[in-house]
C-alpha positions as CSV (number, residue, x, y, z in Angstrom):
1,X,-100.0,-69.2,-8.2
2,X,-99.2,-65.3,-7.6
3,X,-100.6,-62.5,-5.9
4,X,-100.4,-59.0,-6.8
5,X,-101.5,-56.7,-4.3
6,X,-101.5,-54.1,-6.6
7,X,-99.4,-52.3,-9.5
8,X,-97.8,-48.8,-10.3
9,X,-97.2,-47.2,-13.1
10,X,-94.9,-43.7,-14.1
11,X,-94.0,-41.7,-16.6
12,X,-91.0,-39.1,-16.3
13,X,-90.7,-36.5,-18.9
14,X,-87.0,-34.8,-18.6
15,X,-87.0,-31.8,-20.4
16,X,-83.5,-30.3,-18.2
17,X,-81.1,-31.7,-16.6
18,X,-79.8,-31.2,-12.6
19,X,-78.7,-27.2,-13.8
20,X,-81.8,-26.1,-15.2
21,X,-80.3,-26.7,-18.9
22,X,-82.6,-27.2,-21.5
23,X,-82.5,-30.9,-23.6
24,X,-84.3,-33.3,-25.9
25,X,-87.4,-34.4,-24.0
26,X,-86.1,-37.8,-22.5
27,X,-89.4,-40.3,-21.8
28,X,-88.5,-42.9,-19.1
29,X,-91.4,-45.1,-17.5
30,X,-91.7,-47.6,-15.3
31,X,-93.9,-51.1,-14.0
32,X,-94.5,-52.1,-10.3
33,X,-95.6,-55.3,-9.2
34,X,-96.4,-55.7,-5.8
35,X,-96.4,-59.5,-5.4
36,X,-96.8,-61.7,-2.0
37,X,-93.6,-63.3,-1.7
38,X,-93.7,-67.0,-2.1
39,X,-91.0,-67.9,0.0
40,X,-90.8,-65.1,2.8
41,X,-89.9,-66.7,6.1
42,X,-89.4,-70.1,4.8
43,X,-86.1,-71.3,3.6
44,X,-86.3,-72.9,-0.2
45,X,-83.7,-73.8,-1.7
46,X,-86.1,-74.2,-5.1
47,X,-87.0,-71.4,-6.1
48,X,-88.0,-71.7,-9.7
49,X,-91.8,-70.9,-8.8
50,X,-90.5,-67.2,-8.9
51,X,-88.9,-67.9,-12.1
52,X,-92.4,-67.9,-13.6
53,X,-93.6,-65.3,-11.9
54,X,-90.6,-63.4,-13.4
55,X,-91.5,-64.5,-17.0
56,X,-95.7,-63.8,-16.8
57,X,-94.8,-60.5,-15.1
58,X,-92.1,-59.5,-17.8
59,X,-94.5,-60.0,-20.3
60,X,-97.5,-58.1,-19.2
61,X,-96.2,-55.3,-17.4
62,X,-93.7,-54.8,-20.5
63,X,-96.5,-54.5,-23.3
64,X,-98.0,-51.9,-21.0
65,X,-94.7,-49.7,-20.9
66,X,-94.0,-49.8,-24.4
67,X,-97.2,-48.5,-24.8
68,X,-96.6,-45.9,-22.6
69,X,-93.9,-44.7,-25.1
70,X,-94.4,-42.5,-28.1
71,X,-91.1,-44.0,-29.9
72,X,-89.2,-47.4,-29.6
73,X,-87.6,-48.2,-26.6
74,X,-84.0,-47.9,-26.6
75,X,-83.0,-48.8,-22.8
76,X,-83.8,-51.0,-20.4
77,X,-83.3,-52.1,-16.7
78,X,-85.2,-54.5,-13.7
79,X,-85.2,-54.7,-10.2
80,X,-86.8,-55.9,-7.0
81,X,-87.4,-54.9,-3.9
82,X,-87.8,-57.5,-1.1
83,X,-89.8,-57.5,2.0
84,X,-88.2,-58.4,5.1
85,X,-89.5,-61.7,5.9
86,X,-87.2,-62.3,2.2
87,X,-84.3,-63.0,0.8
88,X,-82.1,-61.0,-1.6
89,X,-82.3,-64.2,-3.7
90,X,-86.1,-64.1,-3.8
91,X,-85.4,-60.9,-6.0
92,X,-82.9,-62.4,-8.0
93,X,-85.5,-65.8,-9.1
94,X,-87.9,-62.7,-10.2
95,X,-85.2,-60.9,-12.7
96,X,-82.7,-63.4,-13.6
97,X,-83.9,-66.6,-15.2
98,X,-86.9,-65.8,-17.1
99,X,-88.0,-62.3,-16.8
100,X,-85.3,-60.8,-19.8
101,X,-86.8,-63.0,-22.7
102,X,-90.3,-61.3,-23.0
103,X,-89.0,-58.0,-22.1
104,X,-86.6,-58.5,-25.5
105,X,-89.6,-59.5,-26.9
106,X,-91.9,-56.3,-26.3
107,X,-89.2,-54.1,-27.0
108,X,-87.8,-55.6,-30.5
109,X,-84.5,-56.5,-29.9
110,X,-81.9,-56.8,-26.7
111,X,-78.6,-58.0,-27.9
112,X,-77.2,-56.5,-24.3
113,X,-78.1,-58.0,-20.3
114,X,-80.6,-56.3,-19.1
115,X,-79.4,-54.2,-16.1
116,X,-80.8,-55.0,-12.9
117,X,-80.4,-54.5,-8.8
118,X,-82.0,-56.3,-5.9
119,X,-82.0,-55.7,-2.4
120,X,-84.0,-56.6,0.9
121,X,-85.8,-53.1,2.4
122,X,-88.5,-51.7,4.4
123,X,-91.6,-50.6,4.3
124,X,-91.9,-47.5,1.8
125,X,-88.4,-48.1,1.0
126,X,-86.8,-47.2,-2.4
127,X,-84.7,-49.0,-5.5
128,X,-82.7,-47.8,-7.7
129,X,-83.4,-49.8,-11.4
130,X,-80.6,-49.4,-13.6
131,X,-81.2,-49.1,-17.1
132,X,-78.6,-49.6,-20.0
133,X,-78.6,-49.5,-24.0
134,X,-81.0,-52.8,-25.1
135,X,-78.5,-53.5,-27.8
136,X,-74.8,-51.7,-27.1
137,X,-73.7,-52.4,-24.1
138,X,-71.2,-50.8,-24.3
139,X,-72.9,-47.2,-24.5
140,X,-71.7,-45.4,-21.6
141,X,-74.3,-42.4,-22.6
142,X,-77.5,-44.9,-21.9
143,X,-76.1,-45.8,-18.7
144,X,-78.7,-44.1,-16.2
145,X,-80.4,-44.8,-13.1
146,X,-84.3,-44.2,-11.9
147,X,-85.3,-44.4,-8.0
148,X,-88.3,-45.8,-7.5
149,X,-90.6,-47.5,-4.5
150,X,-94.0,-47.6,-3.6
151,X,-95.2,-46.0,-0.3
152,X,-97.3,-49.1,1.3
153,X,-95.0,-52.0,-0.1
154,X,-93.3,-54.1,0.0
155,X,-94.6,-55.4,3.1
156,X,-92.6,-58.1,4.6
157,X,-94.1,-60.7,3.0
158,X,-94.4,-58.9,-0.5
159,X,-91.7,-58.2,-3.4
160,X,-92.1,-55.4,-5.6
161,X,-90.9,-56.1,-9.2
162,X,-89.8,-53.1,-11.2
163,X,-89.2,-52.7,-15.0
164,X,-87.9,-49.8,-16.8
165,X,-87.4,-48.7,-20.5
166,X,-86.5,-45.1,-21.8
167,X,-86.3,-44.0,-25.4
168,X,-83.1,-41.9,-24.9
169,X,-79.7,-41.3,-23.1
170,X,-79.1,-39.8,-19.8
171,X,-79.2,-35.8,-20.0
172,X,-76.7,-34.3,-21.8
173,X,-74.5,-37.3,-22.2
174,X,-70.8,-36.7,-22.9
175,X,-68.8,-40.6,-21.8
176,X,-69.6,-41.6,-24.9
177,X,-68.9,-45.7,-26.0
178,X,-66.0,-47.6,-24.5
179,X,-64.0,-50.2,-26.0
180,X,-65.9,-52.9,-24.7
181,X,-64.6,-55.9,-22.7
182,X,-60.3,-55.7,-22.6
């Protein structure tokens, strides 16, 4: 039913934060799926084909990250990036509906939302996948960010799904937990 043109994987080890200072080696990796777009050009108003997508996507490229991790995962995040023959709500039908489930599944738990950002952007262009605690949302410390794109996607007819996990906290966290919802 899907097409992936191709898919990318990394692997960040922080060892120092933006200073130079020295911390706990923070492992943070990532999954992207370049996908032809169903729907670019073409307005649908059903767009629970991508809903699937979302969900067989979650679950493969997900058992390959966690493997990419020496310990557990302990954040999370998703995004897409849309060609420009798409809509930002071809993004959304990847990440919202089904995609979270089997990502909770890989990763052993995810009490919290996953995270997520989608946008409509060029050729080579970037996203920035947020990534939270999988279980506390409230954990202002696991609250980070990772920019990430591919150089020959998403072409205007393509999507590129992203996945994240880390096993830590930002650098040298000091926000701490909040009070949760007031």
């Amino acid at each position: 039913m899907f097409n992936t043109r191709k898919t990318v994987f990394t692997k960040e080890f922080i060892t120092a934060d933006e200073m130079g200072q020295a911390c706990d080696q923070i492992t943070r990796v990532a999954a992207m799926a370049v996908i032809r777009n169903l729907f670019a050009g073409v307005h649908q108003d059903d767009l629970s084909p991508l809903f699937d997508v979302g969900s067989q996507l979650g679950e493969s490229l997900t058992q390959e990250l966690v493997s990419m991790l020496a310990v557990p995962a302990v954040c999370y995040g998703k995004a897409a990036l849309v060609g420009s023959l798409g809509a930002m709500e071809h993004g959304a039908a990847l990440l919202h509906p089904a995609l979270g489930k089997p990502v909770r599944a890989a990763v052993g738990g995810g009490k919290s939302l996953m995270p997520s950002n989608h946008k409509v952007g060029p050729l080579g262009g970037s996203v920035d996948l947020p990534l939270g605690h999988k279980d506390e949302a409230w954990s202002f410390d696991h609250i980070d960010t990772m920019t990430l794109g591919v150089p020959d996607a998403p072409r205007a007819d393509e999507i590129v799904l992203c996945i994240g996990l880390s096993d830590g906290t930002r650098v040298h966290p000091r926000v701490g937990t909040g009070p949760g919802p007031t």
